[in-house]
N, CA, C and O atoms as CSV, one atom per row, in Angstrom:
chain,resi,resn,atom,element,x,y,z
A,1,UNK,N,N,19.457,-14.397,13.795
A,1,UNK,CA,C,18.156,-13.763,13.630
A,1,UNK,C,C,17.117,-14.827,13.297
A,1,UNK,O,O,17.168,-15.755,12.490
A,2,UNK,N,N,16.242,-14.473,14.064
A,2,UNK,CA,C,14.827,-15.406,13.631
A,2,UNK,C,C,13.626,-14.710,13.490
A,2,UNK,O,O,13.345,-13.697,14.131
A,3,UNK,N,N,12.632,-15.459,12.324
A,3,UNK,CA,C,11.740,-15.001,12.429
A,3,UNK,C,C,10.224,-15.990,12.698
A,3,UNK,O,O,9.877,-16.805,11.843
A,4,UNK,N,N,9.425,-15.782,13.977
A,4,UNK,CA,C,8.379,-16.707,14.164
A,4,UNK,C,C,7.176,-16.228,13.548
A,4,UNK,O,O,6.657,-15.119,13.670
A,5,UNK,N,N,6.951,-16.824,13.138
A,5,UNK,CA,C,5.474,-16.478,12.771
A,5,UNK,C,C,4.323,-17.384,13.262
A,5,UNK,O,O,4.651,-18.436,13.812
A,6,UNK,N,N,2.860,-17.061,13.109
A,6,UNK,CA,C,2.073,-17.349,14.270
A,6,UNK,C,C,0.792,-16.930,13.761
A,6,UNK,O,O,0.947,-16.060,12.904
A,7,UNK,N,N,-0.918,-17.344,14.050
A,7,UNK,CA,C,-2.087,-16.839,13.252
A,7,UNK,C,C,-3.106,-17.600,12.805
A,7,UNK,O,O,-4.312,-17.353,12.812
A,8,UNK,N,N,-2.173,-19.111,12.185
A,8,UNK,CA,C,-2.796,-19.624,11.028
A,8,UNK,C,C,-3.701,-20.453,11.691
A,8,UNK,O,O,-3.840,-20.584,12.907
A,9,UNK,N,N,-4.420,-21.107,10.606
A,9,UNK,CA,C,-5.662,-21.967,10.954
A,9,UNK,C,C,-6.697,-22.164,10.345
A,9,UNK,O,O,-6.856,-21.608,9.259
A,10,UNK,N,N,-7.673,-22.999,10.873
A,10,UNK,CA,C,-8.317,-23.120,9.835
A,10,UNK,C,C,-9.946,-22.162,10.160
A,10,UNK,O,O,-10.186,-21.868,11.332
A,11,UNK,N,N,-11.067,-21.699,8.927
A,11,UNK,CA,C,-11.968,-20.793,8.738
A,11,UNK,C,C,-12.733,-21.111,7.910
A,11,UNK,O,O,-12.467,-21.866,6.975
A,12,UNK,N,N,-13.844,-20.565,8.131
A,12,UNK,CA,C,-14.671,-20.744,6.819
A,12,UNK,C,C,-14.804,-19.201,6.075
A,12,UNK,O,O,-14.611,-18.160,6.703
A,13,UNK,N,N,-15.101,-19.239,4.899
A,13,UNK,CA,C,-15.261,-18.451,3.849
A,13,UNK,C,C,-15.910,-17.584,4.744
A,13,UNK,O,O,-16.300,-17.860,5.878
A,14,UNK,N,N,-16.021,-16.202,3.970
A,14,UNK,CA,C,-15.808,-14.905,4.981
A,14,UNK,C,C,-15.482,-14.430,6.436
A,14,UNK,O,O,-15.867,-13.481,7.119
A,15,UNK,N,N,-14.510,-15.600,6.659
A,15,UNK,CA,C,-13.967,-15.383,8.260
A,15,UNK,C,C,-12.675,-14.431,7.803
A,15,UNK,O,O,-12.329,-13.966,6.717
A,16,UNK,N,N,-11.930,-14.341,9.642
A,16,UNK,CA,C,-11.278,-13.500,9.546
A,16,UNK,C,C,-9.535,-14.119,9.943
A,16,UNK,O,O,-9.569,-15.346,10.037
A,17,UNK,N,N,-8.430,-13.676,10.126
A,17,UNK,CA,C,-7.508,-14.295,11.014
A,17,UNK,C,C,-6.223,-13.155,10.771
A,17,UNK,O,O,-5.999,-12.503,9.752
A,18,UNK,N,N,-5.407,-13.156,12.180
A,18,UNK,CA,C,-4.860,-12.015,11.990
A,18,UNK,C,C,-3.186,-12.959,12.290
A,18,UNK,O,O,-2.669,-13.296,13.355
A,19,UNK,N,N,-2.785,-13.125,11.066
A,19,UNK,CA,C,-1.043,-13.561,11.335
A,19,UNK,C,C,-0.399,-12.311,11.970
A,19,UNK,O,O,-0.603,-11.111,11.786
A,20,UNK,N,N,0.777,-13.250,13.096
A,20,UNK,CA,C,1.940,-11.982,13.467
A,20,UNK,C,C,3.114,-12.933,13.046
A,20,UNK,O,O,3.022,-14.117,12.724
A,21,UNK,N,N,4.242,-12.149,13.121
A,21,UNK,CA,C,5.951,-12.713,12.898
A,21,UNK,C,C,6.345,-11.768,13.447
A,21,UNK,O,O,6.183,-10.584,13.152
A,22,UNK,N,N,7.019,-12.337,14.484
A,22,UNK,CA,C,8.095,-11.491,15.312
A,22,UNK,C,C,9.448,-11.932,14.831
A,22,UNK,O,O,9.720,-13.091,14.516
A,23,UNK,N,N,10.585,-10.523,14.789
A,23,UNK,CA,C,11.863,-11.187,14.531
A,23,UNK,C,C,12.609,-10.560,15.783
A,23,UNK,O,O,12.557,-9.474,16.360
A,24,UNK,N,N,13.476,-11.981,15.974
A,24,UNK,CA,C,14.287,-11.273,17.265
A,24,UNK,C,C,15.840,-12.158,16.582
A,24,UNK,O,O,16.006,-13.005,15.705
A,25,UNK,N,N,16.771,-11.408,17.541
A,25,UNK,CA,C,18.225,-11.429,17.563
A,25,UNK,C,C,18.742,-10.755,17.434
A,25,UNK,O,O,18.202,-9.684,17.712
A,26,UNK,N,N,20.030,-10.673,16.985
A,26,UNK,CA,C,21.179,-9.149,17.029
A,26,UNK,C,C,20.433,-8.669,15.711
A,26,UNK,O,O,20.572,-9.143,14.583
A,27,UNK,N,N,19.310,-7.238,16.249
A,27,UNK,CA,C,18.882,-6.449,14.996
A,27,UNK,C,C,19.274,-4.987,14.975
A,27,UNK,O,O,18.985,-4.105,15.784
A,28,UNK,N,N,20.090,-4.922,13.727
A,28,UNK,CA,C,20.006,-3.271,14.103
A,28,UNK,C,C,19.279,-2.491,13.727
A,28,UNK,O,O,18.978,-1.448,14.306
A,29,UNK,N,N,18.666,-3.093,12.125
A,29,UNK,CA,C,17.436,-2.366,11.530
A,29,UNK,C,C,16.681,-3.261,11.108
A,29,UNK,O,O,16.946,-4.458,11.211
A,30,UNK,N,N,15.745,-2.844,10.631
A,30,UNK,CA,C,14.437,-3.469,9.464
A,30,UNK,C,C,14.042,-3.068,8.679
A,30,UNK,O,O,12.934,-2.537,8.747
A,31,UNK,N,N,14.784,-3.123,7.483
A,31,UNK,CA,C,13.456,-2.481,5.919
A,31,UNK,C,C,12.112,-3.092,5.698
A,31,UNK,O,O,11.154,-3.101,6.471
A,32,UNK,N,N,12.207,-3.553,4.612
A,32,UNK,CA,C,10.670,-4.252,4.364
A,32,UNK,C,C,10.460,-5.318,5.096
A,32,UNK,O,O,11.232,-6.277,5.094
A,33,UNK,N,N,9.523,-5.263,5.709
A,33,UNK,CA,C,8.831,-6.940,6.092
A,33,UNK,C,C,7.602,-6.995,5.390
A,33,UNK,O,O,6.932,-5.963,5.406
A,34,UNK,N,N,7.068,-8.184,4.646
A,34,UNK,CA,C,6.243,-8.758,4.183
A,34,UNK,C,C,5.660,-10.227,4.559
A,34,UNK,O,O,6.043,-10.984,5.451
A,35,UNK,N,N,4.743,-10.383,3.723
A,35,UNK,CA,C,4.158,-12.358,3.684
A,35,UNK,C,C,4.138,-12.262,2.647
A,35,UNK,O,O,4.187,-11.287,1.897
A,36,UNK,N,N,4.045,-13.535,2.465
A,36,UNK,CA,C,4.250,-14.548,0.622
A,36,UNK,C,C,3.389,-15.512,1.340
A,36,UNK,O,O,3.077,-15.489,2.531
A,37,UNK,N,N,3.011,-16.477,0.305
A,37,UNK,CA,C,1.674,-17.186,0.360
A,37,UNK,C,C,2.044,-18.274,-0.643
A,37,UNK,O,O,2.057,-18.132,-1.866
A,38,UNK,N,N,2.352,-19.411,0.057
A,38,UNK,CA,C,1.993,-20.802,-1.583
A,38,UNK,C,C,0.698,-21.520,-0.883
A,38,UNK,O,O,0.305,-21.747,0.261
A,39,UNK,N,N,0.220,-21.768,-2.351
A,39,UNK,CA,C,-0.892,-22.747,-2.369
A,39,UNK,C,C,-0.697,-24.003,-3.080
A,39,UNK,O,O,-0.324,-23.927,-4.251
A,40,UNK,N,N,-0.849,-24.899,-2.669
A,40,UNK,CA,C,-0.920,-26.496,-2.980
A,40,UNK,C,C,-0.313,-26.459,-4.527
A,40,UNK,O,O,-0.807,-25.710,-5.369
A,41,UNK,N,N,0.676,-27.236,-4.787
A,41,UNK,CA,C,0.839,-26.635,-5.880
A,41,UNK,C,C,1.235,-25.614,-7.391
A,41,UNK,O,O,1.266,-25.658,-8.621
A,42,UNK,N,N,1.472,-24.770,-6.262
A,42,UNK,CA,C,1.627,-23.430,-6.674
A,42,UNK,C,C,2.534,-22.649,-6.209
A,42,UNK,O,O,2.723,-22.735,-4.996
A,43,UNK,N,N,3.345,-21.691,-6.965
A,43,UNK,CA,C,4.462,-21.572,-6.975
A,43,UNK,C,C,4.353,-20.255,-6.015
A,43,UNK,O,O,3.419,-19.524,-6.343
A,44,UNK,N,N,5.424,-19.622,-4.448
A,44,UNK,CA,C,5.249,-18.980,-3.584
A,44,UNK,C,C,5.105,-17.759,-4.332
A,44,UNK,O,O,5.954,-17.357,-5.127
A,45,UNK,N,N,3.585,-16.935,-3.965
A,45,UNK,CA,C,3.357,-15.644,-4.383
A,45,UNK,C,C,3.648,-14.036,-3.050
A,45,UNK,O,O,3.621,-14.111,-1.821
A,46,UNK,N,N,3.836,-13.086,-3.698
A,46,UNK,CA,C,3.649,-11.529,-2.590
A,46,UNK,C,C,2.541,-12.145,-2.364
A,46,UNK,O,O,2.027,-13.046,-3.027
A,47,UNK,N,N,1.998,-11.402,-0.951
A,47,UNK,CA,C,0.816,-11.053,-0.229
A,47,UNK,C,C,1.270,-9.277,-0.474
A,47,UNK,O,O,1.208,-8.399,-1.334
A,48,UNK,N,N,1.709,-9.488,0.821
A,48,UNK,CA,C,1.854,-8.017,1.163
A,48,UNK,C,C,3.368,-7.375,1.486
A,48,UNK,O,O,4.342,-8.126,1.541
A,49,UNK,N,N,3.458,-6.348,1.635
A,49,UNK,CA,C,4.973,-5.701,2.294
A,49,UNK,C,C,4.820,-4.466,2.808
A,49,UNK,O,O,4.085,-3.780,2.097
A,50,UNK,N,N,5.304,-3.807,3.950
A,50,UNK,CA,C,5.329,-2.633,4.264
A,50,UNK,C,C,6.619,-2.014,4.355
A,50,UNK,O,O,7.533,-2.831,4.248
A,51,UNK,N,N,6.896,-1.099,4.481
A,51,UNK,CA,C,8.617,-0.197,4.232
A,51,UNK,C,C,8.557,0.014,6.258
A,51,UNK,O,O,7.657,-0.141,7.083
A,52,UNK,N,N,9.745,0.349,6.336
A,52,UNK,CA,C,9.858,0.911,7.882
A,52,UNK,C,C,9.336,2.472,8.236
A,52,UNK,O,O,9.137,2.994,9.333
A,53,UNK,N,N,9.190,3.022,6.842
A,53,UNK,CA,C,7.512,4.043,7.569
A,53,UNK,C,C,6.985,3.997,7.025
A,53,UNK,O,O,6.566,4.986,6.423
A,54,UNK,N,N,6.524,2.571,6.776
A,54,UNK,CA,C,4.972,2.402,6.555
A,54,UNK,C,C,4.490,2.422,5.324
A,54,UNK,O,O,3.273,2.539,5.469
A,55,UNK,N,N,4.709,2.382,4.330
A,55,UNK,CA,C,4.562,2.290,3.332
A,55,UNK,C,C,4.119,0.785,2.495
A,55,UNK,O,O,4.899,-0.115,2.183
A,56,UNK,N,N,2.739,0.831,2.271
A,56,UNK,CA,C,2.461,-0.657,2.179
A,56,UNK,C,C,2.666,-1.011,0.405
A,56,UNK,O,O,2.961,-0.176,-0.450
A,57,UNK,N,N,2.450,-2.264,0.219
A,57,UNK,CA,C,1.989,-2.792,-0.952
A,57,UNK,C,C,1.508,-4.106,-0.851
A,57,UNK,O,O,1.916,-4.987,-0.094
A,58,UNK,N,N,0.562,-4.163,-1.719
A,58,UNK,CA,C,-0.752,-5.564,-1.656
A,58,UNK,C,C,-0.639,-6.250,-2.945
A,58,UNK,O,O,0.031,-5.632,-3.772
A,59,UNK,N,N,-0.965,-6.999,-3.198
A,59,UNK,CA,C,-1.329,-8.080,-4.454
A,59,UNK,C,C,-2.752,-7.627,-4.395
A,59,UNK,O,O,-3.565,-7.274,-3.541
A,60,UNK,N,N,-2.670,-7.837,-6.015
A,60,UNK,CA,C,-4.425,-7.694,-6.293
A,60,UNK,C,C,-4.946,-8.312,-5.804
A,60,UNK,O,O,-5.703,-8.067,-4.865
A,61,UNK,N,N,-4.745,-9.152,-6.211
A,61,UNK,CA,C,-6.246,-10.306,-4.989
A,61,UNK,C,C,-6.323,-10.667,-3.724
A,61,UNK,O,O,-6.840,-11.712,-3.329
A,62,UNK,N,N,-5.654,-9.555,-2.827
A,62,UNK,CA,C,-5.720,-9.642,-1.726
A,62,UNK,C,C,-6.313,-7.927,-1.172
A,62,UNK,O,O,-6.916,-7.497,-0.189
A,63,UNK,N,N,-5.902,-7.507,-2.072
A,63,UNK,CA,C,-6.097,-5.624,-2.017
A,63,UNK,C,C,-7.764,-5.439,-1.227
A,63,UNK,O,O,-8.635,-6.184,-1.677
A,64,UNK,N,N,-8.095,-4.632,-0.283
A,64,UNK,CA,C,-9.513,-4.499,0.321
A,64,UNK,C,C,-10.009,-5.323,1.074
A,64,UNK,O,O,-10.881,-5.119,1.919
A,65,UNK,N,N,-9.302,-6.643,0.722
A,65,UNK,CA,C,-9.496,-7.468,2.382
A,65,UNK,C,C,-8.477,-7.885,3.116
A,65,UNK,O,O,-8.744,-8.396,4.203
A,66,UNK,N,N,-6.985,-7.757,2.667
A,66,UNK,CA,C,-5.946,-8.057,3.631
A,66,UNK,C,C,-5.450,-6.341,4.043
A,66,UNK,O,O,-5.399,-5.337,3.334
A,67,UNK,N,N,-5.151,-6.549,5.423
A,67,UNK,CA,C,-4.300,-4.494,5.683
A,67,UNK,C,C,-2.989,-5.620,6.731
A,67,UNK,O,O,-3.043,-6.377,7.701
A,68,UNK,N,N,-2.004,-5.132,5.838
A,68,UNK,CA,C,-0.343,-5.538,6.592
A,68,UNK,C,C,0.109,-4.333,7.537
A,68,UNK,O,O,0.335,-3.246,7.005
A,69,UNK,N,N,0.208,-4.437,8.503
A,69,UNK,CA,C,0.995,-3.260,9.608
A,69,UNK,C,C,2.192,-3.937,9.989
A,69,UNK,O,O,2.490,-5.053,9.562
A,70,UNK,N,N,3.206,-2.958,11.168
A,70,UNK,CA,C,4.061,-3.340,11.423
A,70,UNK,C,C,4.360,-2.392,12.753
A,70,UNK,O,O,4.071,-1.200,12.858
A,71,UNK,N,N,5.099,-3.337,13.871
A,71,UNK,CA,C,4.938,-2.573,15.244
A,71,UNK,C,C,6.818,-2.135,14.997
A,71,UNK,O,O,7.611,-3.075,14.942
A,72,UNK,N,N,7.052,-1.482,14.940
A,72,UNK,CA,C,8.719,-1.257,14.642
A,72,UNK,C,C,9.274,-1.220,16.289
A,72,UNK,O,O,10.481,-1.441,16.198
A,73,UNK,N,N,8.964,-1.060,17.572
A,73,UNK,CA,C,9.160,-1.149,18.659
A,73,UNK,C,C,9.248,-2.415,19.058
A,73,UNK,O,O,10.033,-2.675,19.970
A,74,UNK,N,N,8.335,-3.626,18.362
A,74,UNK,CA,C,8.480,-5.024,18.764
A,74,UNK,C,C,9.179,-5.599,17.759
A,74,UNK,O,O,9.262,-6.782,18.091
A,75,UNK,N,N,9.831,-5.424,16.534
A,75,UNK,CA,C,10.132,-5.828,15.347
A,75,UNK,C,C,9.154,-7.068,15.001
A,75,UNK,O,O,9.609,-8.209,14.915
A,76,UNK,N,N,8.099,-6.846,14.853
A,76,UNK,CA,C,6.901,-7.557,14.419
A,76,UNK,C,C,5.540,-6.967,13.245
A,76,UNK,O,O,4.907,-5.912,13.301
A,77,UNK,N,N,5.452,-7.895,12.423
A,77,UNK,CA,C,4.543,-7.629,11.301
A,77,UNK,C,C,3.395,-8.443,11.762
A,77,UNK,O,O,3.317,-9.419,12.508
A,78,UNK,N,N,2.443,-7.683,11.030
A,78,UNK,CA,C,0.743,-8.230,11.137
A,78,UNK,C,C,0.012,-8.128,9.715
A,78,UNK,O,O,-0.090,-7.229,8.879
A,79,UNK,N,N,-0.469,-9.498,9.814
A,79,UNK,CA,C,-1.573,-9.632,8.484
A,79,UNK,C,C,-2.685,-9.366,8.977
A,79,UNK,O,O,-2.480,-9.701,10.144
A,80,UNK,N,N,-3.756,-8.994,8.940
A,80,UNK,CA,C,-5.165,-9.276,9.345
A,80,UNK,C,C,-5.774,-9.348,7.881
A,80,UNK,O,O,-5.613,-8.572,6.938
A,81,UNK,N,N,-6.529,-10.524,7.974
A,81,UNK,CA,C,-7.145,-11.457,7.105
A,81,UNK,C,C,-8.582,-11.304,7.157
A,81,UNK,O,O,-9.122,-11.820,8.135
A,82,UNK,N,N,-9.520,-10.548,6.093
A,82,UNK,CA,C,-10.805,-10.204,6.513
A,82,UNK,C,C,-11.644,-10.622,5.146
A,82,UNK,O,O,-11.188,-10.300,4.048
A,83,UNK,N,N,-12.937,-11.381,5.264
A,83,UNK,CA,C,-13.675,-11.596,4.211
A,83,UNK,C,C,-12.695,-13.107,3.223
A,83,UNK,O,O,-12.760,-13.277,2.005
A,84,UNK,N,N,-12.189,-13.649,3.837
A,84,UNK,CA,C,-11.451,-14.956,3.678
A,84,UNK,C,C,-12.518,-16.015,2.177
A,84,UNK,O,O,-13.682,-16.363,1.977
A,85,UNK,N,N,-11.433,-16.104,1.626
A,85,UNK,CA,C,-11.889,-16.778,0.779
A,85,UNK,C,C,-11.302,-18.390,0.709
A,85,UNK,O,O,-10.421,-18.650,1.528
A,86,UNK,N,N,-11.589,-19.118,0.094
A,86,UNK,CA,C,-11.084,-20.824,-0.115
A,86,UNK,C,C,-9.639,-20.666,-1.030
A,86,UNK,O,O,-8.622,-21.336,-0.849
A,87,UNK,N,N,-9.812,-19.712,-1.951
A,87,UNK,CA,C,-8.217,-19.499,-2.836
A,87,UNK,C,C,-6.844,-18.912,-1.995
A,87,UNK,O,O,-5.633,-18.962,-2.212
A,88,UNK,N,N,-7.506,-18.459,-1.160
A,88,UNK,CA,C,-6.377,-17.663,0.166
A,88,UNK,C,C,-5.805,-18.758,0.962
A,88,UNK,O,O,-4.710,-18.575,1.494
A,89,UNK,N,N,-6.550,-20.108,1.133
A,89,UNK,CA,C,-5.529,-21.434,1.203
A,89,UNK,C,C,-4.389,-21.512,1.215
A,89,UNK,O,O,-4.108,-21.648,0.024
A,90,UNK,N,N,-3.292,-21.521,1.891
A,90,UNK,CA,C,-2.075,-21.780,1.862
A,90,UNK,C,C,-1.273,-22.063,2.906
A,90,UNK,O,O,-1.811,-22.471,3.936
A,91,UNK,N,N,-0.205,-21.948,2.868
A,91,UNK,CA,C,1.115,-21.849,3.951
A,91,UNK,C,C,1.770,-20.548,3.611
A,91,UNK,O,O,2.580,-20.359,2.703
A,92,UNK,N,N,1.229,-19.535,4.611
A,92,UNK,CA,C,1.806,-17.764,4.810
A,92,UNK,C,C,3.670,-17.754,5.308
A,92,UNK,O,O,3.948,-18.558,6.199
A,93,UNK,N,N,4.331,-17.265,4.993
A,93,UNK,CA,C,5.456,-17.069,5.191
A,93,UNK,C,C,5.708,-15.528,5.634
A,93,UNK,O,O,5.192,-14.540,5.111
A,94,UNK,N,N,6.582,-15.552,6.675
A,94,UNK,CA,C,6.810,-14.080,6.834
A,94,UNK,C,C,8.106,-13.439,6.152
A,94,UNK,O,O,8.929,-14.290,5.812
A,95,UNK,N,N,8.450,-12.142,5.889
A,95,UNK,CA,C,10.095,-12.266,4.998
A,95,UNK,C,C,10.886,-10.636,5.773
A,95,UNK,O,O,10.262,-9.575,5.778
A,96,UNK,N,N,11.411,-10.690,5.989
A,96,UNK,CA,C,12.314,-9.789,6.516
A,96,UNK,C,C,13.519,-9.322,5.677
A,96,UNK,O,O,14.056,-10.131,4.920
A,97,UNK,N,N,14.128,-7.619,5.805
A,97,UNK,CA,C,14.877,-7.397,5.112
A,97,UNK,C,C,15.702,-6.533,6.507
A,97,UNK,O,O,15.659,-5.319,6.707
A,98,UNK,N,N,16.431,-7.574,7.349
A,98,UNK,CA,C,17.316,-7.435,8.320
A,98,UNK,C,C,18.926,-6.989,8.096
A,98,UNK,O,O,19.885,-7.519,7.535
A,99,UNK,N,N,18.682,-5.568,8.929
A,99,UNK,CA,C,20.577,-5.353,8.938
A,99,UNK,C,C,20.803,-5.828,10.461
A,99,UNK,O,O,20.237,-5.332,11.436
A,100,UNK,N,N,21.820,-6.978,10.485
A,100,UNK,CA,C,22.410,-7.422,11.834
A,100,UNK,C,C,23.756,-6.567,11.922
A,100,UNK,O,O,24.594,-6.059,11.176
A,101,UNK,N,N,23.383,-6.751,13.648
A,101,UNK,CA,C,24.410,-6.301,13.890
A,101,UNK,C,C,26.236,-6.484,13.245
A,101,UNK,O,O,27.096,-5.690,12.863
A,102,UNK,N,N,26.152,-7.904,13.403
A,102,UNK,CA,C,27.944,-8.512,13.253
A,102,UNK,C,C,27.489,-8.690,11.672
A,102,UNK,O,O,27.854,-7.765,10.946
A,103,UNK,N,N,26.839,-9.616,11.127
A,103,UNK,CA,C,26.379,-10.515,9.925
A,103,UNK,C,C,26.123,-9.043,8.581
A,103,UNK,O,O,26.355,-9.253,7.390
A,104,UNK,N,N,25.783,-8.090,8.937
A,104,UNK,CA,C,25.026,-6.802,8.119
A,104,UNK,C,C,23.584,-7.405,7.399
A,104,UNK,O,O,23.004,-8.403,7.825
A,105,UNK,N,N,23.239,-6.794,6.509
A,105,UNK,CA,C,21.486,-7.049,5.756
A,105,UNK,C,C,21.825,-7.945,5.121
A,105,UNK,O,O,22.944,-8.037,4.617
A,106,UNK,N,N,20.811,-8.880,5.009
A,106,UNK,CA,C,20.345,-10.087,4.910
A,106,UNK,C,C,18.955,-10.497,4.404
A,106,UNK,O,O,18.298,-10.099,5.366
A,107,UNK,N,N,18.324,-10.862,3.811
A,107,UNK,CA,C,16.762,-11.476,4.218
A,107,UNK,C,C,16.636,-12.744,4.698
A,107,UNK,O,O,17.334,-13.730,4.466
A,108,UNK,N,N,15.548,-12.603,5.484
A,108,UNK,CA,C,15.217,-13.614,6.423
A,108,UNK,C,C,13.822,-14.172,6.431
A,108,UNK,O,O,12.872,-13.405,6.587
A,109,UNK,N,N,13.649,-15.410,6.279
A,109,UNK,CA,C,12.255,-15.940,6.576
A,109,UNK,C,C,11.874,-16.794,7.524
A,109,UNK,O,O,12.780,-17.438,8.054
A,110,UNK,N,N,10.343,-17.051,8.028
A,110,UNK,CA,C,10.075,-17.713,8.601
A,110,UNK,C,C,9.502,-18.886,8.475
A,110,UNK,O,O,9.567,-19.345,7.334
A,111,UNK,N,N,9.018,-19.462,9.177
A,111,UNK,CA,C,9.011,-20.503,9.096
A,111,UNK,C,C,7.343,-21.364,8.715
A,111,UNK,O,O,6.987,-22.530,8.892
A,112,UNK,N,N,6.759,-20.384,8.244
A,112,UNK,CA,C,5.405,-20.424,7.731
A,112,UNK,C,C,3.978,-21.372,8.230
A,112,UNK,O,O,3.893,-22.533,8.630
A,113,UNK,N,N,2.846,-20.211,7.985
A,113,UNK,CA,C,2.043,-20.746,9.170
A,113,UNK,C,C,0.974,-21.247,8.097
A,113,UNK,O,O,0.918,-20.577,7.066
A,114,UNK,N,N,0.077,-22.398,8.217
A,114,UNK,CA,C,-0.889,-22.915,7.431
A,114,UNK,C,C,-2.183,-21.931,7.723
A,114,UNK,O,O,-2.530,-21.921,8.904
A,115,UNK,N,N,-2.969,-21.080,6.796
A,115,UNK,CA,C,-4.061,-20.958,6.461
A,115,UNK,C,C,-4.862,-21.775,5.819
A,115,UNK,O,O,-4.419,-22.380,4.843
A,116,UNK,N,N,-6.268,-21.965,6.260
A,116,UNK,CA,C,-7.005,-23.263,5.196
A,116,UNK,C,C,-8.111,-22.530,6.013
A,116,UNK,O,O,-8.399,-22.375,7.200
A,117,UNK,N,N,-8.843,-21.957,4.146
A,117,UNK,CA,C,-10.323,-21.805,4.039
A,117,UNK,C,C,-11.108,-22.632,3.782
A,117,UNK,O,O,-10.877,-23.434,2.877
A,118,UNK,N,N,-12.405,-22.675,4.602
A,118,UNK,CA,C,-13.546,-23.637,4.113
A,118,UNK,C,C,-14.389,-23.119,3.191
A,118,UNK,O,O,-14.635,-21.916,3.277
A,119,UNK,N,N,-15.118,-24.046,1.930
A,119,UNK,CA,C,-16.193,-23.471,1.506
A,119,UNK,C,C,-17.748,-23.288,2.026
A,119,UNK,O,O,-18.555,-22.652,1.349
């Protein structure tokens, strides 16, 4: 199982950017998928997570400008990143809570994409 993730880049303060992570390989299900977020320094925090119907949860300081979805037909998650700030800086990670086929549930991450806000 893998998971790619994809999005990042660089913005200036109140821009926007929309991360995806696709997971592919022998999948039989998907519970939560989320992002985590480190910043320079700083020890890897939640962003976000959604349940497999949908059921989200946010970090405060992301709450009203990040919305996490999830396409359960593509086994792929989406950040969209709105009103971007310079503290939102980081390297985004995607995280998966995969039942494989042969292997059973697992979590899985990817391989994390650089965000960098300008002031």
């Amino acid at each position: 199982v893998q998971l790619q993730a994809s999005g990042g880049g660089l913005v200036q303060a109140g821009g926007s950017l929309r991360l995806s992570c696709a997971a592919s390989g022998s999948i039989f299900s998907i519970n939560v998928m989320g992002w985590y977020r480190q910043a320079p320094g700083k020890q890897r925090e939640l962003v976000a997570t959604v349940t497999s119907s949908g059921i989200t949860n946010y970090a405060d300081s992301v709450k009203g400008r990040f919305t996490i979805s999830r396409d359960n037909a593509k086994n792929t998650v989406y950040l969209q990143m709105n009103s971007l700030k310079p503290e939102d800086t980081g390297l985004y990670f995607c995280a998966a809570d995969i039942d494989c086929a042969v292997e059973g549930p697992a979590e899985y991450w990817g391989q994390g994409t650089l965000v960098t806000v300008s002031s």
